[in-house]
Each structure stands twice: as C-alpha cells, then as structure tokens.
N, C-alpha and C positions, 0 to 999 in steps of 0.2 A: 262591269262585264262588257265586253266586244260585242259589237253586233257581226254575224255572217255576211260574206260578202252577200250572198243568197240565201236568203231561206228557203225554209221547204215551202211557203204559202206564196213566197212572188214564183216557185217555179210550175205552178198549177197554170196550165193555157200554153207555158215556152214546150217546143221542143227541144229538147235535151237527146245526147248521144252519148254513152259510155264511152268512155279511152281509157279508162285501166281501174285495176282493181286489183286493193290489197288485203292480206289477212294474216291476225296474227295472234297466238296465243301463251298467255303467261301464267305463270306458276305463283297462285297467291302468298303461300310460303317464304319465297324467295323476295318478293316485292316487300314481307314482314320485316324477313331479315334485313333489307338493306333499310328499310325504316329505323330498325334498332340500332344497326354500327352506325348510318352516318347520322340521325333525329333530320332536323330542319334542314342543315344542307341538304340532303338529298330531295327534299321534298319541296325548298324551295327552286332549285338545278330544274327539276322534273316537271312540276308541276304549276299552273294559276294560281293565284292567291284565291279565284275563284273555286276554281278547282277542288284545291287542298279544303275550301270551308264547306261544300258540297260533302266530300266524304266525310269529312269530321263530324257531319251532322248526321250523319245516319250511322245503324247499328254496327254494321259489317264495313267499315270504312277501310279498310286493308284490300276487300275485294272493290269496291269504289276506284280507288287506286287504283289496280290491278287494273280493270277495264278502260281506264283513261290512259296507262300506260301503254296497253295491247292496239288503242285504235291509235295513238299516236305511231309505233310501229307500223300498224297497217298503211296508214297514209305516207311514211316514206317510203316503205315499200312501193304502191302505187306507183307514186311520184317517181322511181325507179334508184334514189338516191342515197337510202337509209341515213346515218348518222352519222353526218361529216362536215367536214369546214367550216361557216359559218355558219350551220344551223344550231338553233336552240330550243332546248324539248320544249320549251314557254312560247315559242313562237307558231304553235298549234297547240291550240283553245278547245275544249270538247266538256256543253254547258249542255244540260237539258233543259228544254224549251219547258211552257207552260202547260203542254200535253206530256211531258217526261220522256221526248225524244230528245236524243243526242242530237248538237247542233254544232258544226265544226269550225271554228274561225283563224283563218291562217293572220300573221306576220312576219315581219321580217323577213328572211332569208328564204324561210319555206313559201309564203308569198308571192314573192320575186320568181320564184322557182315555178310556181304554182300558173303564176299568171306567164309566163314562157312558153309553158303546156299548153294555153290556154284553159287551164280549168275553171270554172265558171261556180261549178258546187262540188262538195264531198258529203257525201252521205253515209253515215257510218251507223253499221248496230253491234251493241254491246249486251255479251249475255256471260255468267259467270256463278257460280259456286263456292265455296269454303276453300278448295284448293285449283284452281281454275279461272281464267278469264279470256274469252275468247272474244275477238275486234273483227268485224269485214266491215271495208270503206271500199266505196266504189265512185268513181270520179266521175262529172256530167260535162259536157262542154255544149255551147248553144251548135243544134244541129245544124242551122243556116249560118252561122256565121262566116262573115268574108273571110279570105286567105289572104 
C-alpha cells in the first residue's frame, strides 16, 4: 500500500485552503456488468491490487468498487482533467485508513498533474447502496504557501 502524500493527522495545526472540488456518481449495476464482460482486465485497468482485495473482502464488493471508481472520477473531475492522455485509473489510490476513512494517494501522471495545482491533500467521502455509489473529493492546498 502507498502512503498519502498527506494524511488527514499531519493536516491537524496546517492551514489548508480549498481550490476545487469534485463529485461523481455510478450506477453499481453497470460497474457489475463490466466486471462480468471484461473479469480481471477490467479490474486490473481500473483498480489497485489493493484496492481490488479491499472489496473482494467484504460482502457487497461490486458496491466497493463502485465507490473507488466514483472518487476516482471525482478527483479528475477536480483536477479539471477527467480521463485522458497519460493518466491511469491506477495512478489514484483510495485505501481506507485505520479509522475506515478513505485516504487518497496520487501517482504518476495524476501526480505530476496534481502537484502543478499544487494540491497538497484530497480528501474524499464515499457513500453507496445496492444500485448507487456516490464520491465528493475536495482538494486542499497549504494556505500560506509561497507563489
């Protein structure tokens, strides 16, 4: 597992300032479906090795899914860039922490991207249903930081 560039306990004392915020919801059905036509390719495309053994271990693992796929959305959304060029859905991480909060850890290309913004945390909540999963991520950047 990746560690965050931030956690949510080193940002307790920093000032932080919102620059953008995204949100986004999926249809657990459809996240099924495409589990069934494409099996593993899609799930490894999409998802963490972390990730994938997160949901696989709980009951409702399609809705798991579902909500790891919605805040990955949310955050290109944010980021303003959705899914393109060299990004890869693997290249944003969303692990829950030891309190069972979601914890977001960028690489790669969204990274690169990420730290451009200067975003500093992404803080995302995930909530969802049998046929539903909805994601909002909201980006922090240090309030005093120099220009």
């Amino acid at each position: 597992m990746r560690k965050p560039a931030v956690s949510s306990r080193e940002l307790k004392g920093r000032e932080m300032q919102i620059v953008a915020h995204g949100i986004d919801l999926v249809d657990c059905p459809r996240i099924e479906q495409m589990v069934q036509r494409h099996g593993e390719r899609f799930l490894k495309r999409v998802f963490t090795d972390t990730e994938r053994a997160y949901a696989k271990a709980n009951r409702n693992e399609i809705e798991k899914l579902a909500g790891r796929f919605a805040a990955k959305e949310a955050i290109l959304k944010l980021m303003g860039t959705g899914w393109r060029g060299k990004i890869s859905w693997t290249d944003i991480e969303v692990v829950n922490n030891a309190a069972g909060q979601p914890e977001v850890t960028l690489s790669g290309e969204v990274k690169t991207i990420a730290d451009g913004l200067r975003i500093r945390h992404i803080s995302v909540s995930i909530t969802h249903t049998a046929n539903f999963a909805i994601a909002s991520a909201v980006a922090l950047t240090q309030a005093n930081e120099d220009e």
